[in-house]
C-alpha positions in Angstrom: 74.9 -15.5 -35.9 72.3 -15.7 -33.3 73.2 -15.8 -29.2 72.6 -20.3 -28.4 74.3 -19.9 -24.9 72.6 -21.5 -22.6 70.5 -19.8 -19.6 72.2 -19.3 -16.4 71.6 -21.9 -13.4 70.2 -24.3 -16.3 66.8 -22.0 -15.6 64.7 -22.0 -19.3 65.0 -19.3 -21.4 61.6 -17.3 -22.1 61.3 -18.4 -25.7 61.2 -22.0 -24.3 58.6 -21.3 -21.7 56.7 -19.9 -24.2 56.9 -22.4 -26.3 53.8 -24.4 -27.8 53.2 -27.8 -26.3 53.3 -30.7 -28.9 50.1 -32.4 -29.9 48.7 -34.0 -26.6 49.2 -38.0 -26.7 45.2 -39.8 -27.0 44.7 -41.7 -23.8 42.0 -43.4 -22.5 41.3 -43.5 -18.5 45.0 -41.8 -18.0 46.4 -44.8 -20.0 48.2 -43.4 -23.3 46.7 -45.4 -26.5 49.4 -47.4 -28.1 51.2 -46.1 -30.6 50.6 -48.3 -32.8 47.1 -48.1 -32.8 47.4 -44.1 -33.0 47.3 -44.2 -36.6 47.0 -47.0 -38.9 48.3 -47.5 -42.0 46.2 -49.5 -44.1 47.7 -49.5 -47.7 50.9 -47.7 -49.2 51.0 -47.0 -52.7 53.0 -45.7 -55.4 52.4 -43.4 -58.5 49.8 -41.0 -58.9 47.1 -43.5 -59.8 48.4 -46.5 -57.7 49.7 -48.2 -60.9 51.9 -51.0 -60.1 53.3 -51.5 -63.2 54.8 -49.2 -65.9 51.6 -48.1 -67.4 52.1 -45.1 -65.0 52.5 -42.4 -68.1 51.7 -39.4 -65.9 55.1 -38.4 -64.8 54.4 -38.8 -61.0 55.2 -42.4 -61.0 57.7 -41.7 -58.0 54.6 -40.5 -55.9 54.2 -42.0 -52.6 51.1 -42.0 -50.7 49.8 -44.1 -47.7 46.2 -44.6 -47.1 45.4 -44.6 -43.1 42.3 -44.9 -40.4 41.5 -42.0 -38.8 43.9 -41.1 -36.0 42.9 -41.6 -32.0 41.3 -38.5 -30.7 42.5 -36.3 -27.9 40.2 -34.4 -25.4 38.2 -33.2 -25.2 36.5 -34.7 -27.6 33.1 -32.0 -28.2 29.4 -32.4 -28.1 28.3 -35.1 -25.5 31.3 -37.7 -26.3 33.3 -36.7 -23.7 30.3 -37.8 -21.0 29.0 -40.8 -22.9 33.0 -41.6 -23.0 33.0 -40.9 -19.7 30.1 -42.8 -18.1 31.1 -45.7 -20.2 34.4 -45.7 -18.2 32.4 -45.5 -14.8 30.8 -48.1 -15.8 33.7 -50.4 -16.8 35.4 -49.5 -13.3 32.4 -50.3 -11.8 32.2 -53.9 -12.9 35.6 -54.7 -12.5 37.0 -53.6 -16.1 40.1 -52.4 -17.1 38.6 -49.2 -19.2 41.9 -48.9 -20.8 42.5 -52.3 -21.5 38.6 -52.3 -23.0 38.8 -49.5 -25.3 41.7 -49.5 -27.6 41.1 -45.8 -28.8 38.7 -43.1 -29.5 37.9 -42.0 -32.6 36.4 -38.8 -33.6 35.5 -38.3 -37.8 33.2 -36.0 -39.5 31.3 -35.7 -36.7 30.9 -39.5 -35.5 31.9 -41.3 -32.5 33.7 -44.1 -33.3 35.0 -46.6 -29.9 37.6 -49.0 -30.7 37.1 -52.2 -28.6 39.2 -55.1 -27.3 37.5 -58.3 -28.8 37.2 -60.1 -25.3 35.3 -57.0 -23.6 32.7 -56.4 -26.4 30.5 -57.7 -24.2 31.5 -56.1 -21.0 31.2 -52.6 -22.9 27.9 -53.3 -24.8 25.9 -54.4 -21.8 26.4 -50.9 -20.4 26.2 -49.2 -23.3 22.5 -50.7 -23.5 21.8 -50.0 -19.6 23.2 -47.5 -18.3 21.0 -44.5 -18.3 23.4 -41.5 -18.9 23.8 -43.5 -22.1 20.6 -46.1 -23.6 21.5 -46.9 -26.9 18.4 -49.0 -26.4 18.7 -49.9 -30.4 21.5 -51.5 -32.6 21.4 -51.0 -36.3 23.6 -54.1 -37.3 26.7 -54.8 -37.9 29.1 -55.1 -41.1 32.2 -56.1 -41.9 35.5 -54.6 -43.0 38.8 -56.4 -44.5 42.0 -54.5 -44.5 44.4 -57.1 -46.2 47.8 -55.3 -45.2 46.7 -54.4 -41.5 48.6 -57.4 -40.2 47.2 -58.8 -37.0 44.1 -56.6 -37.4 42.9 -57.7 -41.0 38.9 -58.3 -40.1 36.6 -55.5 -38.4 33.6 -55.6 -36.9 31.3 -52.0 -37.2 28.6 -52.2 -34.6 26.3 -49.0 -34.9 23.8 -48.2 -32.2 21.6 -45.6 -31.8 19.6 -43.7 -28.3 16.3 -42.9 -28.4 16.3 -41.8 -24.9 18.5 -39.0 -25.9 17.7 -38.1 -29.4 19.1 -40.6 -31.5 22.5 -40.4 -30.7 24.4 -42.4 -32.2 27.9 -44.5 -31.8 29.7 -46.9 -33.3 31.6 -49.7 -32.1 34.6 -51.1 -33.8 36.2 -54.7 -33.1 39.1 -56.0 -34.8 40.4 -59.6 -35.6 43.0 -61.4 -36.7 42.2 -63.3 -40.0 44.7 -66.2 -38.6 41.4 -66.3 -35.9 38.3 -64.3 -37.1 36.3 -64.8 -34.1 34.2 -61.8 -32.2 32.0 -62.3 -29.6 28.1 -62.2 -31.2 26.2 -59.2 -28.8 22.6 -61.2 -30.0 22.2 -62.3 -25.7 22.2 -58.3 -25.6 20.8 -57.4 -29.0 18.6 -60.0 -30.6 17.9 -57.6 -33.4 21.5 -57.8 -34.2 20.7 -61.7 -35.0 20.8 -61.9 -39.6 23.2 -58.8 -39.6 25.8 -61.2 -37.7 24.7 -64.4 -40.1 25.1 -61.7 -43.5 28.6 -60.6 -41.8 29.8 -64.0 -41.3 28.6 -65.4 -44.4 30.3 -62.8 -46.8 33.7 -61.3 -44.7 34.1 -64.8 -42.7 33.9 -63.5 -38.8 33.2 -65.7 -36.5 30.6 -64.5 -33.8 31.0 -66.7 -31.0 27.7 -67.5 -29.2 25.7 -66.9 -31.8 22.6 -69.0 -31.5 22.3 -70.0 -35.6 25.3 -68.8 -37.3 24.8 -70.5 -40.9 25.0 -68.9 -44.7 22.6 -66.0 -45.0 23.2 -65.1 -48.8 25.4 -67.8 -50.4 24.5 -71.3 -50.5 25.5 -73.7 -47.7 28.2 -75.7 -49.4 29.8 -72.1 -50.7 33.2 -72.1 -50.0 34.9 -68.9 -48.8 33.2 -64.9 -48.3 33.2 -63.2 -51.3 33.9 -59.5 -49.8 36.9 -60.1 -48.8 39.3 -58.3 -50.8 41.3 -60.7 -51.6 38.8 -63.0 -52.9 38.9 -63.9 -56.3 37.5 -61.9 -58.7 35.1 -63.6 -60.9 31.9 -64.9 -60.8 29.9 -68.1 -62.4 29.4 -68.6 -66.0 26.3 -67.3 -67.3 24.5 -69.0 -70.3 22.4 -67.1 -72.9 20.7 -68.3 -76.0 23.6 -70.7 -76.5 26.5 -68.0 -75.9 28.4 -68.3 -72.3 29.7 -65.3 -70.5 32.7 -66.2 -68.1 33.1 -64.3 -64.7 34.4 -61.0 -65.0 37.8 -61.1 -64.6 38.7 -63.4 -67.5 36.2 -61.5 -69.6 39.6 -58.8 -71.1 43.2 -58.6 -70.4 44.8 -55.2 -70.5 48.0 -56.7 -70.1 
């Protein structure tokens, strides 16, 4: 049996001074991320193929799996994030900004930048992000849209990408996220007007609002279109097609497997 008494004087005993820290807690401005938002769990599924029925016949129908976003990062970060991180958070103290109450988390994956943002300091973030010369993303690529059905409270997200030609086209991406109960994002076109159809296209098919845009009307589907089709929980289906006489009916009443 091995020796468990305790060290004399309650000093620590080598093995525990030498012991190996745990994984350092994310944290933005000396704020830890919350942990919630450390990892998010979008879907949980069960079975090896996700099969929610019994036509699981592979024998690992007890599998469990969960799919998540990337995790929050922990610094340093590598490359030039940790000063673009870093001048970003000058900058929010600078104009008044909570930096940890403006960026929710950092997120490093395969080798991208990834800033999640507090809807109602979008603005406050992008303006420098645009300006400030230790960082110039002088261009934004657009934005798109992302629905996680199961992420309650956090369903709709907003990807901004923008890129810096003053430094070599960097690049970073900018993440806002939105309750479907109320999908609304501030638009960034005052700061961006490039940004102007990709913010029309993302509201027209995923249904975020972008507040402050100057013409934010159906880009893709007709005006009197009801709903955004790229949602995932939208119906899957389509219109009824008509050929030589013979009608084909949206997809998914086309075959049941069932």
């Amino acid at each position: 049996m091995s020796d468990t008494t305790a060290p004399k004087d309650g000093a620590p005993s080598e093995e525990l001074a030498s012991a190996p820290a745990g994984p350092a807690v994310p944290e933005i401005a000396g704020a830890p991320v919350r942990p919630e938002l450390r990892v998010e769990v979008v879907s949980r599924h069960s079975g090896h193929f996700g099969a929610a029925d019994s036509g699981d016949t592979t024998g690992y129908g007890l599998t469990q799996s969960a799919v998540t976003l990337a995790p929050a990062a922990s610094r340093p970060y590598g490359g030039w994030f940790d000063d673009a991180v870093d001048a970003l958070i000058e900058d929010l103290r600078a104009s008044g900004v909570d930096p940890a109450a403006a960026i929710e988390k950092v997120v490093i994956e395969h080798d991208e930048l990834t800033l999640f943002i507090a809807r109602e300091h979008l603005l406050d973030v992008v303006a420098p992000l645009r300006d400030d010369q230790d960082l110039r993303f002088e261009l934004c690529l657009g934005v798109s849209g992302v629905h996680y059905p199961q992420l309650t409270g956090r369903e709709l997200h907003a990807c901004f990408q923008f890129m810096s030609l003053t430094h070599g086209a960097r690049m970073i991406r900018l993440e806002v996220t939105c309750p479907e109960s109320d999908p609304h994002v501030p638009s960034i076109v005052s700061l961006y007007p490039g940004d102007d159809w990709h913010e029309r296209e993302t509201w027209d098919l995923m249904g975020i609002v972008f507040d402050g845009h100057p013409n934010l009307t159906r880009s893709a589907m007709p005006d009197d279109w009801v709903g955004h089709p790229q949602r995932k929980d939208y119906p899957l289906g389509g219109i009824p097609v008509e050929y030589k006489g013979a009608t084909t009916p949206p997809a998914d009443t086309r075959r049941s497997y069932r």
